[in-house]
C-alpha positions as CSV (number, residue, x, y, z in Angstrom):
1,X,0.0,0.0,0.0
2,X,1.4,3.5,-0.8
3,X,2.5,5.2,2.5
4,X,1.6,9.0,1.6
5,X,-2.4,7.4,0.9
6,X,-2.6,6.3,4.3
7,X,-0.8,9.2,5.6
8,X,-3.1,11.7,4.3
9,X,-5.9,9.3,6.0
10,X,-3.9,9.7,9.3
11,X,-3.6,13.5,9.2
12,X,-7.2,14.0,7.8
13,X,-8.5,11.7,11.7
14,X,-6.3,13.9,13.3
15,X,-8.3,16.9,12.4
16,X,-11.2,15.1,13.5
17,X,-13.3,15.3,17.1
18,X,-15.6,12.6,17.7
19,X,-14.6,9.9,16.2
20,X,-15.1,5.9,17.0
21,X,-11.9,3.7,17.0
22,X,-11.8,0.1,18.1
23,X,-8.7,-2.6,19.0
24,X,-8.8,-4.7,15.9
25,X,-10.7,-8.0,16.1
26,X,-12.9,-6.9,19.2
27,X,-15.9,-6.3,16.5
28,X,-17.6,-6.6,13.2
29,X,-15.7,-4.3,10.6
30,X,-18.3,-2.4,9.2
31,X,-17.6,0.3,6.6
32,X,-19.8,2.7,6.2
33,X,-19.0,4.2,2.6
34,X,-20.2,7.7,0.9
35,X,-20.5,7.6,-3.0
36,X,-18.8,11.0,-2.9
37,X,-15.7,13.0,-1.3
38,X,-14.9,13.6,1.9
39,X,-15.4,16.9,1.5
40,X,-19.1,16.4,0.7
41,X,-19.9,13.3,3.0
42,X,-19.1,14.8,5.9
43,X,-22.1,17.8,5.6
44,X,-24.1,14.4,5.0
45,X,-26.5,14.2,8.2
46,X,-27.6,10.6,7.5
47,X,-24.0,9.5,7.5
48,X,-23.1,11.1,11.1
49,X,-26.6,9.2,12.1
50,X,-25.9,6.0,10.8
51,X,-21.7,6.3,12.1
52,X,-23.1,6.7,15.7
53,X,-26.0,4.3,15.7
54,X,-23.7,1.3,14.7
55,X,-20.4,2.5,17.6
56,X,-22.4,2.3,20.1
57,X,-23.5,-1.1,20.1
58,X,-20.9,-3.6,21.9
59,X,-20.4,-6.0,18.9
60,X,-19.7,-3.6,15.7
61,X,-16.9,-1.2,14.6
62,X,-18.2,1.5,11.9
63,X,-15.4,3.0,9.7
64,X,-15.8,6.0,7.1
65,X,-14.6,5.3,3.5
66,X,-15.2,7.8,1.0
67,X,-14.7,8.2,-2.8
68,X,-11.1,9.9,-3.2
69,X,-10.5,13.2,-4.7
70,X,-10.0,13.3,-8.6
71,X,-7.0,13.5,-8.8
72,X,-5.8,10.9,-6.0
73,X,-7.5,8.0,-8.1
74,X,-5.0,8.1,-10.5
75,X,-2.6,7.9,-7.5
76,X,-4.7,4.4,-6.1
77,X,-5.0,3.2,-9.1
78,X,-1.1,3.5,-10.1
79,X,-0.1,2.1,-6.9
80,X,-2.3,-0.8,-6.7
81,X,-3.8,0.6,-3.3
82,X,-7.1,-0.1,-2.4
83,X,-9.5,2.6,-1.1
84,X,-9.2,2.7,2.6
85,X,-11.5,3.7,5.5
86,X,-10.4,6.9,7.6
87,X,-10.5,5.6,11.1
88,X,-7.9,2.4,10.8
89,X,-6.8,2.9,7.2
90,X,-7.9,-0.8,6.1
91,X,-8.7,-1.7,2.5
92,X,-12.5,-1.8,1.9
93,X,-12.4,-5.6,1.1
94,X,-11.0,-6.4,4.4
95,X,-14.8,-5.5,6.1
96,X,-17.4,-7.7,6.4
97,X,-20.1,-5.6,5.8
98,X,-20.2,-2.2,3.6
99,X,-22.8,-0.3,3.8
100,X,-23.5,3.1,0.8
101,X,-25.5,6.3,2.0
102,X,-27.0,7.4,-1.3
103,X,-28.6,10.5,-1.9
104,X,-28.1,11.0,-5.3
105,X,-28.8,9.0,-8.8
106,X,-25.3,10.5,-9.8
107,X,-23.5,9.1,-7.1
108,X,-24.0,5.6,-8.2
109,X,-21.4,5.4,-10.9
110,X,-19.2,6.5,-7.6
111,X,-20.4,3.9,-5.5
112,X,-19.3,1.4,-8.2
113,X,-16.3,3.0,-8.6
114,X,-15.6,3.0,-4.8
115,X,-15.7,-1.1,-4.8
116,X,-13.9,-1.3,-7.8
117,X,-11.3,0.6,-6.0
118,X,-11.5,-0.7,-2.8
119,X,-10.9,-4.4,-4.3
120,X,-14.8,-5.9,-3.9
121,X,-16.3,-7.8,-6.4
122,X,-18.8,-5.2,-8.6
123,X,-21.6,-8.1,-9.2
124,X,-23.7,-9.0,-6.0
125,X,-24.0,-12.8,-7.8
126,X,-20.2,-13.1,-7.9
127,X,-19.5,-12.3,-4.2
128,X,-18.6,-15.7,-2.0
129,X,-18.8,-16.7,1.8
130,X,-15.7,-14.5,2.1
131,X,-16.4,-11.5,0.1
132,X,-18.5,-8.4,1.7
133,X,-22.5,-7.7,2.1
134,X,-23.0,-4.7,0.6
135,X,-25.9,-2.7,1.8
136,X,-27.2,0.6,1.1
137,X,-29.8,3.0,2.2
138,X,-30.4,6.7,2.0
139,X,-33.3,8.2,-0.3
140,X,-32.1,6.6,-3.7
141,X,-32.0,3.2,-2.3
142,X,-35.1,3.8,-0.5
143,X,-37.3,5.0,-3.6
144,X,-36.4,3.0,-6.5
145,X,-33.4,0.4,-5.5
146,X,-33.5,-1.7,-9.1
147,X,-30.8,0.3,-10.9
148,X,-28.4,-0.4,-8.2
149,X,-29.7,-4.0,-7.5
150,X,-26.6,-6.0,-9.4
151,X,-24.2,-4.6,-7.2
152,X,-26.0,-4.0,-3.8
153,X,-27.0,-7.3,-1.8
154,X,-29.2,-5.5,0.6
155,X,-31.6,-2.6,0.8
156,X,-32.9,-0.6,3.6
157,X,-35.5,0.9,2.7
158,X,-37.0,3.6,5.2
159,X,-35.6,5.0,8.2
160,X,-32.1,3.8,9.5
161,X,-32.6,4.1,13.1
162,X,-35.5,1.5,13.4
163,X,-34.0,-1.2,10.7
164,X,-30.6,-0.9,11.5
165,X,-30.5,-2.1,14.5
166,X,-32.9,-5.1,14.3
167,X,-30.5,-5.9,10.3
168,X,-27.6,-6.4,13.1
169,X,-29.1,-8.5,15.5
170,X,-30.2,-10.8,12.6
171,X,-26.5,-10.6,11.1
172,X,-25.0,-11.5,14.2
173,X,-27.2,-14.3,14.9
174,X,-26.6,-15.8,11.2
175,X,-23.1,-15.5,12.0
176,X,-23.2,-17.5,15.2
177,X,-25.5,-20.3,13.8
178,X,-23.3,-20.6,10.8
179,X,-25.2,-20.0,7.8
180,X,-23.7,-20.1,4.4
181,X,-23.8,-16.0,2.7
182,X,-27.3,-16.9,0.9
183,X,-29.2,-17.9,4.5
184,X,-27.4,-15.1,5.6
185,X,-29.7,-12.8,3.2
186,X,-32.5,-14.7,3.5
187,X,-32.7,-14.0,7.4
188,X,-31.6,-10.8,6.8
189,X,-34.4,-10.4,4.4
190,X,-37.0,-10.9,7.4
191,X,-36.0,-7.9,9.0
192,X,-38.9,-5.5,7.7
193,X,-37.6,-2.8,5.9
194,X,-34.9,-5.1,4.0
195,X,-34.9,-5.7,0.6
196,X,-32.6,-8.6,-0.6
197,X,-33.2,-8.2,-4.7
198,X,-31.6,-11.0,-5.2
199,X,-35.1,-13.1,-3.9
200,X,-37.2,-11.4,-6.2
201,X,-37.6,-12.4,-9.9
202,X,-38.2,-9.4,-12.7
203,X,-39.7,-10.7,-15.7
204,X,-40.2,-9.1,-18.8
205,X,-41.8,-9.2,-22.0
206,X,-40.9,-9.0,-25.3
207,X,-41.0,-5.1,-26.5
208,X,-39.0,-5.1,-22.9
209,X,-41.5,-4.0,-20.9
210,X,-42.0,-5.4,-17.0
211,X,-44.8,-7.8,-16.8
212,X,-44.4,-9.1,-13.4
213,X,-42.2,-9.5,-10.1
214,X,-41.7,-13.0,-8.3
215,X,-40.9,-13.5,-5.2
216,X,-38.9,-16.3,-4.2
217,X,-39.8,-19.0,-1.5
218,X,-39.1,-17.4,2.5
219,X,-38.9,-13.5,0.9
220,X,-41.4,-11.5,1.8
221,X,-44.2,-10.4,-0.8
222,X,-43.5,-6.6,0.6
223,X,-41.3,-4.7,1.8
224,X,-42.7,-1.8,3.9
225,X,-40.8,1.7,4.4
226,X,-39.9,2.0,8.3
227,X,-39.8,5.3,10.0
228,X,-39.1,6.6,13.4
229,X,-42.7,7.3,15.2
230,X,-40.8,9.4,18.2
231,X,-37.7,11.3,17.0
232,X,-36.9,13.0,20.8
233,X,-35.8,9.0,21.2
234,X,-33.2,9.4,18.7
235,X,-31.5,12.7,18.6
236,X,-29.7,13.3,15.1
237,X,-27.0,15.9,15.3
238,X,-23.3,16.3,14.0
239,X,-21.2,13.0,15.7
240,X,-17.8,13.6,13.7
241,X,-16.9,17.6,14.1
242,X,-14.1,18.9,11.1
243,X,-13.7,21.8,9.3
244,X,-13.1,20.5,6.0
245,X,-16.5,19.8,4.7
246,X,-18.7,21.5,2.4
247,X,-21.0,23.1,4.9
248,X,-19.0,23.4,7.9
249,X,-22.1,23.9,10.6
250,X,-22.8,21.8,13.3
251,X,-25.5,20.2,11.8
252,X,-28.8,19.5,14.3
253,X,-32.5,18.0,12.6
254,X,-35.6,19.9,14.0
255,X,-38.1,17.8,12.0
256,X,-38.7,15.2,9.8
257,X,-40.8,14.2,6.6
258,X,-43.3,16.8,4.8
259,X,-46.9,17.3,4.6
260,X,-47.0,19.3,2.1
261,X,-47.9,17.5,-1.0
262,X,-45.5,19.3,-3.3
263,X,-46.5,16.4,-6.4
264,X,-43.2,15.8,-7.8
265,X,-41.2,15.8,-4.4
266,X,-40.3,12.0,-3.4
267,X,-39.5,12.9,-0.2
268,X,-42.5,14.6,0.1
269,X,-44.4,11.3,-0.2
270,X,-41.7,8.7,1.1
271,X,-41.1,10.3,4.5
272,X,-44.9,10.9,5.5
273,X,-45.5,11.9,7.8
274,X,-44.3,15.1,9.3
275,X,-42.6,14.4,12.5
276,X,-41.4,17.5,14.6
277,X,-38.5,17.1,17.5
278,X,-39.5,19.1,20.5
279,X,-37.7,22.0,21.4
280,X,-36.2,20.9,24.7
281,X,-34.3,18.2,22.8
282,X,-33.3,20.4,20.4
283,X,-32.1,22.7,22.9
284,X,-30.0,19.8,24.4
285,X,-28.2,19.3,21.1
286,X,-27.3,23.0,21.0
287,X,-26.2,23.3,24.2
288,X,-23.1,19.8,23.1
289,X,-23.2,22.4,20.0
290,X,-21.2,25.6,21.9
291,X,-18.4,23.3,23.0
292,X,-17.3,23.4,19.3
293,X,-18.2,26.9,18.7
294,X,-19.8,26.1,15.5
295,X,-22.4,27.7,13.4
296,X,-25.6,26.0,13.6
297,X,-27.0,24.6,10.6
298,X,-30.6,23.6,11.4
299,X,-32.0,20.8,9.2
300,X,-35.5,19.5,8.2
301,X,-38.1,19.5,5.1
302,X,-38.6,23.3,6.0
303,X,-37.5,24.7,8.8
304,X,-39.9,27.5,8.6
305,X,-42.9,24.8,9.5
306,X,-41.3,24.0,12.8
307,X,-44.1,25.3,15.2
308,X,-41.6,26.7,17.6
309,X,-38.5,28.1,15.4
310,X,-38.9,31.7,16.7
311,X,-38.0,30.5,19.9
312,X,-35.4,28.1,18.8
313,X,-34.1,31.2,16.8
314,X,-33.4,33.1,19.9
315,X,-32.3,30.0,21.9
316,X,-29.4,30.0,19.3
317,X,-28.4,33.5,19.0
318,X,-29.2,33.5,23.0
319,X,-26.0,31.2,23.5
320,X,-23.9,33.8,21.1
321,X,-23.9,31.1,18.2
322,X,-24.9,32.2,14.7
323,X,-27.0,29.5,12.5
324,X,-28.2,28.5,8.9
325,X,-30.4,26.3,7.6
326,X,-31.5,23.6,5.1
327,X,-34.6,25.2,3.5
328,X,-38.0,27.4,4.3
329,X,-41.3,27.7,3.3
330,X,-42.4,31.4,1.4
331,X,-46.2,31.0,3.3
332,X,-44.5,30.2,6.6
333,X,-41.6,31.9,7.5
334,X,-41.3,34.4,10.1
335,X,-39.7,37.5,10.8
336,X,-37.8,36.4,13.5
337,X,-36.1,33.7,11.4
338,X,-35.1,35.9,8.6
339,X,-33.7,38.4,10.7
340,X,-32.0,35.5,13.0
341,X,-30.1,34.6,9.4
342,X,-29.1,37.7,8.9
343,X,-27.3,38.4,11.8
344,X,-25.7,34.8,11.4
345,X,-24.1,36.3,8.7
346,X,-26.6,35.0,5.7
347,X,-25.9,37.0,2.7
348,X,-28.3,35.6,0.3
349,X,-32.0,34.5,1.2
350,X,-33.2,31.3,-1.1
351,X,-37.0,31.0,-2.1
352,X,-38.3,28.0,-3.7
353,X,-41.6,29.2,-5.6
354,X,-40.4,26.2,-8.2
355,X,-42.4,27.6,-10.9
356,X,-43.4,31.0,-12.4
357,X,-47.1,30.9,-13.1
358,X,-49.9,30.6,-10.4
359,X,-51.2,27.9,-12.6
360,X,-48.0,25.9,-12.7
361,X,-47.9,26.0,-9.0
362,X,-51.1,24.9,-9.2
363,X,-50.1,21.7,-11.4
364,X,-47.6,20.9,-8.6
365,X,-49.4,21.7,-5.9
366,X,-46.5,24.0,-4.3
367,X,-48.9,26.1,-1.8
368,X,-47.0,29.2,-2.7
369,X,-48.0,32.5,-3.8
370,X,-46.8,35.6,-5.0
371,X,-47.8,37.5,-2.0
372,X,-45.4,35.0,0.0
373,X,-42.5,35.5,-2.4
374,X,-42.8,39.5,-1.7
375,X,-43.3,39.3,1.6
376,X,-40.2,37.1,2.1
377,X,-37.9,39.5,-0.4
378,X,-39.7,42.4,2.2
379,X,-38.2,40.4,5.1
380,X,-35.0,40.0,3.8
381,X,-34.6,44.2,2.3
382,X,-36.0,44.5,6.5
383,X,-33.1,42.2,7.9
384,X,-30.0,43.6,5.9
385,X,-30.0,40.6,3.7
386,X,-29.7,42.3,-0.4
387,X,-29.3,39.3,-2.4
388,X,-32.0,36.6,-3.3
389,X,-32.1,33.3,-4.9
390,X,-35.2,31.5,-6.8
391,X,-35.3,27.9,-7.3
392,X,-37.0,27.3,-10.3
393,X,-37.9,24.0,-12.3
394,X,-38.5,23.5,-16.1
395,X,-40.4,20.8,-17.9
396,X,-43.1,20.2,-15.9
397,X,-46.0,18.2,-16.4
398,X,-48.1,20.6,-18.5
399,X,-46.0,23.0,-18.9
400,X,-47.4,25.6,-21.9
401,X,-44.7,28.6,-23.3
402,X,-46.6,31.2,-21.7
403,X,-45.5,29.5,-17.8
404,X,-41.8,30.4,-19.2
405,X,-42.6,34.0,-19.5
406,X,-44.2,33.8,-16.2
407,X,-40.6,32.8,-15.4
408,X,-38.8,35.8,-16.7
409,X,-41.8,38.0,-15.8
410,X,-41.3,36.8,-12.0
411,X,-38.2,37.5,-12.0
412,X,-38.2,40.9,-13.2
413,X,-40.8,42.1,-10.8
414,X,-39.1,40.8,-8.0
415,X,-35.9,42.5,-9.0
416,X,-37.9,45.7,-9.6
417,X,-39.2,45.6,-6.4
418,X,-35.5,45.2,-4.5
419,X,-34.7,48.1,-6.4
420,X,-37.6,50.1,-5.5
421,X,-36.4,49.5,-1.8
422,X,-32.8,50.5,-2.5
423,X,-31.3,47.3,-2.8
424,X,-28.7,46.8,-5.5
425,X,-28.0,43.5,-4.3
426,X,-28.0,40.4,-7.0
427,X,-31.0,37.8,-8.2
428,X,-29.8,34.2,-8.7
429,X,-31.9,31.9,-10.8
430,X,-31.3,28.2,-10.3
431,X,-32.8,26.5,-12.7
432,X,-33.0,23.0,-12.7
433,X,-34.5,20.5,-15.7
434,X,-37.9,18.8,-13.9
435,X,-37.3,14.9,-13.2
436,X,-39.5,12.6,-12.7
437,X,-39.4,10.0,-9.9
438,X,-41.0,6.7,-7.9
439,X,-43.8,7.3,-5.4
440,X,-44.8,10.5,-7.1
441,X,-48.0,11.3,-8.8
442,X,-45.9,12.2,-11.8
443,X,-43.5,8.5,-12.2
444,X,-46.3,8.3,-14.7
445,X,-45.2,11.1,-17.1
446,X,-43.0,11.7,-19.7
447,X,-39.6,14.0,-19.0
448,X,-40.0,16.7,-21.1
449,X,-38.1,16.8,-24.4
450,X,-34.3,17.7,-23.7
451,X,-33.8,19.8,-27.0
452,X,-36.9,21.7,-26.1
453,X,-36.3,22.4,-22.6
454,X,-32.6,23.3,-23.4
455,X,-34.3,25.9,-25.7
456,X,-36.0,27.3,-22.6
457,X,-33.5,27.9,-20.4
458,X,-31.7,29.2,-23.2
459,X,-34.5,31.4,-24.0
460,X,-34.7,32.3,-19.9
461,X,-31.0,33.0,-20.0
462,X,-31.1,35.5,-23.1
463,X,-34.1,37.1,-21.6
464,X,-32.8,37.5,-18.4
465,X,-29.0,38.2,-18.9
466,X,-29.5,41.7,-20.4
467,X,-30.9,43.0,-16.6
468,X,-28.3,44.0,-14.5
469,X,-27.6,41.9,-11.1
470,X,-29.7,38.8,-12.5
471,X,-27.7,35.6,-12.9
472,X,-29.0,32.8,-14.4
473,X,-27.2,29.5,-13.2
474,X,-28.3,26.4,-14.7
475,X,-27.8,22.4,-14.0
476,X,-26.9,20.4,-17.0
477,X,-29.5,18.9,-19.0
478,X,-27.4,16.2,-20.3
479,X,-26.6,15.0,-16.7
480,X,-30.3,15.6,-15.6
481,X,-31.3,13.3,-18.5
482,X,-28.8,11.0,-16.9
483,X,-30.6,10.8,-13.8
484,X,-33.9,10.9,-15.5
485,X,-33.4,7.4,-16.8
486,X,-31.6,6.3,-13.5
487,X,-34.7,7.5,-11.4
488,X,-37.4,5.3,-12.8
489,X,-35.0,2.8,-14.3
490,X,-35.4,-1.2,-14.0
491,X,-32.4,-4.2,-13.8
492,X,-31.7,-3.6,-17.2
493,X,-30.8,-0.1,-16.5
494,X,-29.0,-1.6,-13.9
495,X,-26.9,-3.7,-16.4
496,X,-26.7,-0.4,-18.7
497,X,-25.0,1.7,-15.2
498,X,-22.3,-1.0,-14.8
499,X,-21.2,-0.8,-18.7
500,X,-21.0,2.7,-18.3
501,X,-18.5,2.4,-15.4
502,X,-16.6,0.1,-17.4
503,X,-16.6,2.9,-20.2
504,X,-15.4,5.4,-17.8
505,X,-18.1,6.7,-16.1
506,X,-21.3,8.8,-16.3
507,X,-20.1,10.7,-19.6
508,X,-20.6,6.7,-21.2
509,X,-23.8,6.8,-19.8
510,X,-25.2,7.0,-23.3
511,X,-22.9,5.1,-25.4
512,X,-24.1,2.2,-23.1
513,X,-27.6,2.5,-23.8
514,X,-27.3,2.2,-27.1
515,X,-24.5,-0.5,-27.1
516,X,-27.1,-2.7,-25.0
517,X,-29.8,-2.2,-27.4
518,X,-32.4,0.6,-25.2
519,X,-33.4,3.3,-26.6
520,X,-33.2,6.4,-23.9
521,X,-36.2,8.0,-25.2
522,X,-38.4,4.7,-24.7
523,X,-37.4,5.4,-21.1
524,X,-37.3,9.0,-20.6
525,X,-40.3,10.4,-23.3
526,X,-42.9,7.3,-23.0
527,X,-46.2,7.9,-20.8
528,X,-46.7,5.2,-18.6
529,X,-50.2,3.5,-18.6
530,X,-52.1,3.6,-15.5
531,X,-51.6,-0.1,-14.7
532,X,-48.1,-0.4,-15.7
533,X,-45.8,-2.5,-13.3
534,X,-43.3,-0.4,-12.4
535,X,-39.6,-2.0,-10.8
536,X,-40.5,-0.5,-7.0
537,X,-43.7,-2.3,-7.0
538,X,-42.7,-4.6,-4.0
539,X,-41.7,-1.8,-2.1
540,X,-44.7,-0.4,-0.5
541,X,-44.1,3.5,1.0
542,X,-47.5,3.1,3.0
543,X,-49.7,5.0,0.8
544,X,-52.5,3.4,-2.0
545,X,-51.3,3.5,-5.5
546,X,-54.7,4.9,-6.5
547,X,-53.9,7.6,-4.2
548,X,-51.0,8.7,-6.4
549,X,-52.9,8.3,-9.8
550,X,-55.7,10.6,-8.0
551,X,-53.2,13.1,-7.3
552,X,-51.7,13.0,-11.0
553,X,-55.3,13.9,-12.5
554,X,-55.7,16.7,-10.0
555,X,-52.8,18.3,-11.1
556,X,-54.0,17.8,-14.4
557,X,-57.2,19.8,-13.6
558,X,-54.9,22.3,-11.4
559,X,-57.4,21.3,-8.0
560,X,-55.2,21.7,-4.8
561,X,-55.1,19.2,-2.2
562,X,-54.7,20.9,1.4
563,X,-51.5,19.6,3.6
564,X,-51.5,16.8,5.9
565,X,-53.5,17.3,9.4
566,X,-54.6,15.7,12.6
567,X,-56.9,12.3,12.1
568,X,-56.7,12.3,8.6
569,X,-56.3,9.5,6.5
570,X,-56.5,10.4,2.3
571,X,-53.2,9.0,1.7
572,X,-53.2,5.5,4.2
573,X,-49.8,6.1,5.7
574,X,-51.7,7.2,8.9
């Protein structure tokens, strides 16, 4: 192994607080891997959840592995070193379990390239009695799991802290009896919320289209999403403190899940229902916060929904700490909060109207008007805060040319309206190309046509670009139509993902389609029929699937449907 590597491992724990380390041989070697840099990983709450759930049992040791920086690949690659975890500096392959947080559809030609680095057989079917488990949860894995399902043994689908603990017990206990690496998965596929692909057969026909899904003898006909009920019982807060990570807060979650009913937000639907952390916990977690001095960085669906943020606000700027956080709601945030951010230091407010047009937001059911977008920017021009960003999404369902203007339009009278209060301060677009995904009432429509929706953000750039202060930032089409197929893809997708690694990567994405014979407009432009089998079908999120096709024709006749509330029970998961 090549000396400076492991060195760099060494110095990068010795900038660490917080970390787990363990005499080697006491414990189960369980590396816990992000598809993505360290850099990035470590502002990844989920990961700092997961890390301290499996330390604190007596019978498991967690180690961090992360994808290495571009340029040190070469260097791993050259000297025949495989990717090591941080804590101990041991090659990947040397764990017996390995377990991915994914978040993002991009981040699986990482994950494959982490194994292939760190010496682990790609293929889930080629792995022996000596070889790894590979898990992996996170949102990807718990939403639509198929495209990664020829390199990943097991699933968790839902909410770590209530499967993983139950997936050990059962792993430990296979170990003990004896049981070969397929009885292994088997029991392991008991656990509820573990999927084990491997025990469920995907048939197709012949124009390629999924007809049915078997499952085998002893697996379970469903797998149902887990989720915490009470979230005071497990705290979820920074574990690992450093300074070199993207968003270098001490991260603490107020709330989880949405009830919103945004229709083409997964998360949205998957983590019904809203759960809220009371404030005294909270409170706790900031008080282990000021040891480290940190910024607070609050996170949560929308922080602005948490019923008691003005006084968690001035809890935090109470103790002398500043504070950021994840996202807010236009229609619910409050004075206090904005003007919190600002003395934290916040220099540009985000708003996340989505679309332009009252009747696209109608379409998606966002909740938002303009009167809440105003007021917001007038919150902001109050608190010292003089720049603003919009998230905005294009290619929606139903989109029409004139909910572009609205775009522009919106834009320009938002700007005119910082101006009229003296503000000279800059308008960010962020402009992202609309995906479609699993358990949404849109996995039934088509992605809008890439040529045409690369003509209107081209057209929303020219339009917008002339205006001083506006900036028009935009996320690549080409790997948004990457994902697009990712998102709803099948097993042959997930054939089509490990070409592409062979290839080189995401930029083969493409190529390998086409070498394996499926067309990426078949899977991207097609509109799904409203009985189609789609590859998550055995994964059940607690809601009816008639539930979701009723949302889809609301949105088609722009009818609202109100947020979630006490005793109700439209959608099943209560």
């Amino acid at each position: 192994m090549d000396w400076e590597l492991k060195q760099e491992l060494r110095q990068q724990l010795a900038e660490e607080q917080g970390y787990y380390r363990y005499p080697l041989g006491t414990r189960t070697k369980f590396a816990l891997a992000y598809p993505n840099s360290y850099f990035l990983g470590m502002s990844n709450l989920g990961l700092h959840i997961v890390y301290k759930l499996l330390n604190e049992r007596d019978d498991t040791a967690c180690e961090r592995v992360f994808l290495p920086e571009r340029k040190k690949i070469q260097q791993y690659e050259n000297t025949h070193t495989p990717v090591m975890s941080v804590e101990s500096q041991l090659p990947l392959y040397d764990f017996a379990l390995i377990g991915f947080v994914v978040s993002f559809e991009m981040d699986y030609f990482n994950l494959v390239k982490i194994l292939e680095l760190g010496k682990v057989k790609l293929r889930s079917g080629e792995r022996g009695e000596k070889d790894p488990i590979v898990m992996a949860g996170g949102p990807c894995a718990t939403f639509n799991p198929e495209p990664l399902s020829q390199v990943v043994d097991v699933f968790i689908i839902g909410e770590g802290e209530v499967i993983m603990p139950s997936l050990m017990d059962a792993y430990h206990e296979a170990r003990a009896q004896g049981l070969s690496r397929q009885e292994t998965l088997l029991r392991l596929a008991q656990v509820p919320g573990v999927y084990v692909p491997s025990l469920y057969e995907h048939r197709w026909d012949e124009e390629g289209r999924l007809r049915s899904i078997e499952a085998l003898p002893g697996a379970p006909a469903k797998v149902s999403r887990q989720w915490v009920r009470n979230l005071d019982e497990h705290p979820a807060h920074t574990v690992v403190v450093t300074d070199n990570t993207e968003f270098n807060f001490y991260l603490i979650e107020t709330a989880r899940g949405c009830g919103r009913h945004c229709r083409f937000c997964m998360a949205g639907y998957c983590f019904r229902k809203p759960r809220n952390r009371s404030l005294e916990v909270i409170n706790r977690q900031v008080q282990e916060a000021l040891q480290h001095r940190k910024r607070i960085g609050l996170m949560g669906a929308a922080i602005s929904d948490y019923p008691e943020i003005d006084e968690l606000c001035r809890d935090i700027l109470g103790e002398g700490l500043s504070m950021s956080v994840a996202s807010f709601r236009a229609d619910s945030v409050t004075e206090e909060l904005v003007t919190s951010l600002a003395q934290s230091g916040l220099k540009t407010l985000t708003i996340a109207p989505e679309a332009g047009s009252v009747r696209m937001r109608a379409v998606i059911n966002k909740g938002i008007e303009e009167k809440h977008i105003f007021n917001t920017v007038e919150l902001g021009l109050k608190a010292g805060i003089k720049n603003f960003k919009l998230y905005i999404m294009v290619g929606l369902p139903f989109e029409q040319d004139e909910d572009i203007e609205a775009i522009i339009d919106l834009a320009n009278r938002v700007k005119d309206y910082m101006e009229a209060e003296g503000s000279k301060g800059t308008l960010t677009l962020s402009v992202n190309p609309f995906i479609p995904k699993p358990f949404t009432p849109f996995q039934w429509m088509p992605m809008a046509d890439k040529k045409k929706v690369e003509q209107k953000l081209k057209h929303l750039d020219k339009s917008l670009r002339k205006r001083k202060h506006i900036v028009v930032n935009v996320e690549s089409p080409k790997e948004a139509y990457v994902q697009g197929v990712l998102a709803r893809g099948g097993r042959n997708i997930g054939e089509v993902l490990l070409r592409a690694c062979e290839m080189g990567g995401s930029k083969a994405f493409k190529r390998a389609l086409k070498e394996m014979g499926i067309r990426a407009e078949g899977e991207l432009y097609r509109q799904r029929e409203e009985d189609e089998l789609f590859p998550w079908e055995r994964l059940d999120m607690g809601f009816r699937r008639d539930y979701l096709y009723g949302e889809l024709k609301l949105a088609e006749e722009l009818k609202p449907t109100l947020p979630c509330f006490d005793n109700c029970h439209r959608c099943g998961v209560c």
